[in-house]
NUZA-796930 format. One record per residue (C-alpha): residue number from 0; x, y, z. Coordinates in nm, 3 decimals. Layout:
// residues N
  seq        u        v        w
  NUM        X        Y        Z
...
END
This chain:
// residues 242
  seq        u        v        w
    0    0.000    0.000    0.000
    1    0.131    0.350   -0.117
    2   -0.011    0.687   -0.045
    3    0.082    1.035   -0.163
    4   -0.054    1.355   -0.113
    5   -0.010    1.737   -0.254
    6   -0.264    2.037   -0.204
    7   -0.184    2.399   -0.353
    8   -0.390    2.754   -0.226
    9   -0.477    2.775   -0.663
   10   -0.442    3.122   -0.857
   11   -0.743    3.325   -0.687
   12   -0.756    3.243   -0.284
   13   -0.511    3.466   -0.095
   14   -0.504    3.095    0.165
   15   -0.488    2.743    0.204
   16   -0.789    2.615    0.381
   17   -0.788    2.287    0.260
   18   -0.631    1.997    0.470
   19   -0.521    1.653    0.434
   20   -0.376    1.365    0.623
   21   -0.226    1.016    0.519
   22   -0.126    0.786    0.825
   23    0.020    0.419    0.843
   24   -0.241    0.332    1.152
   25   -0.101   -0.046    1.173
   26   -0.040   -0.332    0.987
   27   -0.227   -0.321    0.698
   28   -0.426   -0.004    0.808
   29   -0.393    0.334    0.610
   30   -0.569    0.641    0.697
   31   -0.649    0.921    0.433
   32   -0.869    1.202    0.537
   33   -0.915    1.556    0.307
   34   -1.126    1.846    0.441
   35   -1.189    2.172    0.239
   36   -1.266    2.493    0.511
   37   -1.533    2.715    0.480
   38   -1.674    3.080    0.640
   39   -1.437    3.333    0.582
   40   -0.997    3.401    0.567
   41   -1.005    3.302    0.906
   42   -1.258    3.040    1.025
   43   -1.234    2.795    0.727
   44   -0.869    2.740    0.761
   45   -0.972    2.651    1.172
   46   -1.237    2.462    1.038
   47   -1.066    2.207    0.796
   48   -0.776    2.228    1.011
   49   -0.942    2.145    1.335
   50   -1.203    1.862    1.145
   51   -0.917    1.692    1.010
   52   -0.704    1.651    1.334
   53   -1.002    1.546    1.554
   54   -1.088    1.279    1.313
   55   -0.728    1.150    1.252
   56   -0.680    1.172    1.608
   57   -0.996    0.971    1.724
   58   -0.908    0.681    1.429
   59   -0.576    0.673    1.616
   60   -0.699    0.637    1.918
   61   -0.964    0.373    1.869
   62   -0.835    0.181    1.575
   63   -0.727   -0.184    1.703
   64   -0.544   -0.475    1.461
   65   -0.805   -0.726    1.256
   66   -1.107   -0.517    1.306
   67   -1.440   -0.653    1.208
   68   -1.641   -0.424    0.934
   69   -1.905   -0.340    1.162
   70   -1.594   -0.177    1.382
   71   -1.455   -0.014    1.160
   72   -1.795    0.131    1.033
   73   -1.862    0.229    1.417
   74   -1.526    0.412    1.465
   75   -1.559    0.616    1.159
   76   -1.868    0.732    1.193
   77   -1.798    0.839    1.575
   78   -1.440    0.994    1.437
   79   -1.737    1.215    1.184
   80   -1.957    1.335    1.488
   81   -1.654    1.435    1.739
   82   -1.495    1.619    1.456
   83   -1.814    1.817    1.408
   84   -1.856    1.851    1.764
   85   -1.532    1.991    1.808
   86   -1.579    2.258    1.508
   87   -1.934    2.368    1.558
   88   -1.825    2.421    1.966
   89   -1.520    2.610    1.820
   90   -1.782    2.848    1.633
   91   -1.954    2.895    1.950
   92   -1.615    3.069    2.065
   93   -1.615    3.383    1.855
   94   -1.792    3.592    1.604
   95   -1.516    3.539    1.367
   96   -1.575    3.177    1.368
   97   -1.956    3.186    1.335
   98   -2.073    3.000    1.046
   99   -1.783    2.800    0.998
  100   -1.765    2.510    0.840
  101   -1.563    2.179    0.633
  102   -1.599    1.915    0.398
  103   -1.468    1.590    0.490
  104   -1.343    1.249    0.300
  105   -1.164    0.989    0.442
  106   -1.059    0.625    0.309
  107   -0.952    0.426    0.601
  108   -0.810    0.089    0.424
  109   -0.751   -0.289    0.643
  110   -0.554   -0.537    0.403
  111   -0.751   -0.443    0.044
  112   -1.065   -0.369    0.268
  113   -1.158    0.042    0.192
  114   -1.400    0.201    0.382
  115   -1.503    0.548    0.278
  116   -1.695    0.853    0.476
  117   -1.765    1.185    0.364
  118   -1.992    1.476    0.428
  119   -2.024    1.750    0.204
  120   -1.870    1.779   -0.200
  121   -1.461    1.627   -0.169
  122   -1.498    1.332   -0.353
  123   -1.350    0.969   -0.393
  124   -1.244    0.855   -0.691
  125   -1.220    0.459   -0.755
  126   -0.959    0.448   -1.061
  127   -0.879    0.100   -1.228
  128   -0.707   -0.007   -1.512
  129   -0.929    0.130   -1.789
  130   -1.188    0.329   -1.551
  131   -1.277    0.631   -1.287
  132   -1.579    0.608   -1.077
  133   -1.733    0.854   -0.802
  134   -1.747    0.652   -0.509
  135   -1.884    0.949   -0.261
  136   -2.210    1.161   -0.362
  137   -2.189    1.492   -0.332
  138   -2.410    1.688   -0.034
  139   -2.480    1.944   -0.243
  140   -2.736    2.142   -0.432
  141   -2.600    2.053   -0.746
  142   -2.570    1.721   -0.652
  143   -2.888    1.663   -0.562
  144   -3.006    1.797   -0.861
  145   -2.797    1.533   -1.079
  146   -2.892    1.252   -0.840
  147   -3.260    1.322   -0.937
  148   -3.191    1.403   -1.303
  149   -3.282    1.734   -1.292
  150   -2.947    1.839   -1.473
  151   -2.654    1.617   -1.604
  152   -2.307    1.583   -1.440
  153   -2.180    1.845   -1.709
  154   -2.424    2.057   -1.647
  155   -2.304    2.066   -1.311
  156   -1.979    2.169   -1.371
  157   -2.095    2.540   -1.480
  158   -2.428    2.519   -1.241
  159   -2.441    2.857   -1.041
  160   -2.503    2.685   -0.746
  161   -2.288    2.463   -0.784
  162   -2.047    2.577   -0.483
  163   -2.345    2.579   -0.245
  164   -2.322    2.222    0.015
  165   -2.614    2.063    0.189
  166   -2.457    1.925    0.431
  167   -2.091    2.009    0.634
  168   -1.894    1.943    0.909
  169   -1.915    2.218    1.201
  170   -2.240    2.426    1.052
  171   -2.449    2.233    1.309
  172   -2.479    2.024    1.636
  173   -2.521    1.713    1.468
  174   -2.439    1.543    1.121
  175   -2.469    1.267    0.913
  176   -2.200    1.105    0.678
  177   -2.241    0.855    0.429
  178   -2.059    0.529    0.403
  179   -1.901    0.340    0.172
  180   -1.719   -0.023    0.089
  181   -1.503   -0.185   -0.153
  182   -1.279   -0.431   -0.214
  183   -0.924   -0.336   -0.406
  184   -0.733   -0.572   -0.634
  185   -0.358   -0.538   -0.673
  186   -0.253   -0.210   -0.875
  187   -0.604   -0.033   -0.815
  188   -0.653    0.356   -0.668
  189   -0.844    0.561   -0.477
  190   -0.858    0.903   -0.516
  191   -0.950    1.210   -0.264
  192   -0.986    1.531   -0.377
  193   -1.148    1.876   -0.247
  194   -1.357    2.063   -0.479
  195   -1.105    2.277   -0.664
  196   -0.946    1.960   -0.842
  197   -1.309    1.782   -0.959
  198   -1.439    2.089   -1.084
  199   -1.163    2.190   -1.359
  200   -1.044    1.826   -1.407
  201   -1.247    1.561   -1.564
  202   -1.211    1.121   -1.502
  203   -1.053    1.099   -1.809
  204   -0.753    1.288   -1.681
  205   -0.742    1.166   -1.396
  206   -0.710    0.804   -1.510
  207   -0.432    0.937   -1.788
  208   -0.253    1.073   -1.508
  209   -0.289    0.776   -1.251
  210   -0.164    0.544   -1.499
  211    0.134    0.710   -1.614
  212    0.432    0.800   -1.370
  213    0.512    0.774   -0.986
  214    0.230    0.874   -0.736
  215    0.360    1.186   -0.624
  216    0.405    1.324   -0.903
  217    0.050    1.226   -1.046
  218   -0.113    1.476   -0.770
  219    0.113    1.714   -0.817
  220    0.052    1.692   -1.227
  221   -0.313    1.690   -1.106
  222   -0.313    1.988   -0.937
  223   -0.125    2.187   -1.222
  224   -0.407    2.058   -1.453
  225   -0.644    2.262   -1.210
  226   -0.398    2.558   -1.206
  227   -0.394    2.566   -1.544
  228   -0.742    2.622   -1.611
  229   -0.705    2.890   -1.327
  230   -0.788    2.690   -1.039
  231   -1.043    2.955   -0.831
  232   -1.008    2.730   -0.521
  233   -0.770    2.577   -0.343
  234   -0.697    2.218   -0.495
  235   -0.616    1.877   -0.281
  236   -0.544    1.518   -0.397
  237   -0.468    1.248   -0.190
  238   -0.366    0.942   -0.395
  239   -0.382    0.562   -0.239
  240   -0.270    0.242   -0.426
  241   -0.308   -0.089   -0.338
END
């Protein structure tokens, strides 16, 4: 198992407020978590910041070796609802942090086990030999819109609305995430990203770039993709193979 990660502040934002983590929780255990800030220069970097260390922390903490599904399903979930406690408490704190906010995805993998979480629009990405797929659905106006086939996924690329979430980490006292499970063969990917990368960078370039060259290189290659095209946002890939 391999992971690499990259995340750039883009051509526009003035700030990072995206965050990411990659951890080697055991034998056989990988953590990958991304969270995109929102609310402001201030708040959204405390936001994604503060989401992304309560999580990784509280995997860390619970995580044990040869863990059943219905464990691991139970620990990330619980990792989900402390990090949003611990955000929407820290926008309690001050009227700078009021309304502040994150996205979160994580992969957490056992052996080629993956078990995916997210709340709000970052994404995973399965990526095979010949294909992408969306693994997460976006909590998002747009998203909903596309899940009821209102509009098509191209259509939501230029939606006006199309930056406006449902559903985030912090924003209230209590949250839902949605979960996810796969099995991996040997040379397959998963792919995190916040918002700035999926919106400027379509599946087939991100499979042309995951199948050619070393890892770290591919987000990086990603990201410049994004930058290219002028990358408004700040863009994050996290990168796992198995």
């Amino acid at each position: 198992m391999e992971i690499w990660g990259a995340t750039d502040q883009g051509m526009v934002r003035k700030q990072n407020q995206d965050y990411y983590r990659c951890h080697n929780v055991g034998k056989g255990q990988f953590l990958a978590v991304v969270c995109d800030g929102m609310g402001g220069a201030k708040s959204g970097d405390v936001a994604s910041r503060l989401a992304s260390d309560v999580f990784q922390k509280d995997v860390l903490h619970s995580v044990t070796a040869h863990m059943t599904q219905q464990e691991i399903v139970k620990m990330l979930v619980s990792a989900v609802r402390n990090a949003n406690r611990a955000v929407y408490e820290q926008s309690l704190l001050s009227p700078d942090f009021t309304g502040m906010g994150t996205t979160l995805v994580s992969v957490f993998l056992q052996d080629n086990e993956a078990y995916i979480v997210n709340v709000g629009d970052s994404r995973c990405y399965y990526v095979g030999n010949d294909s992408v797929s969306q693994i997460t659905e976006d909590h998002s106006v747009v998203g909903l819109m596309v899940a009821r086939g209102q509009i098509t996924e191209e259509e939501a690329q230029t939606h006006p609305n199309k930056n406006l979430i449902t559903r985030a980490i912090g924003t209230e006292e209590h949250v839902e995430c949605d979960c996810f499970y796969l099995e991996l063969e040997k040379g397959e990917h998963l792919l995190l990203c916040s918002d700035g990368l999926s919106n400027l960078v379509s599946r087939p370039e991100i499979l042309y770039e995951v199948s050619h060259g070393d890892g770290s290189d591919c987000c990086m290659r990603l990201i410049d993709i994004a930058k290219s095209r002028g990358a408004p946002d700040n863009v994050t890939v996290v990168l796992m193979r198995y």
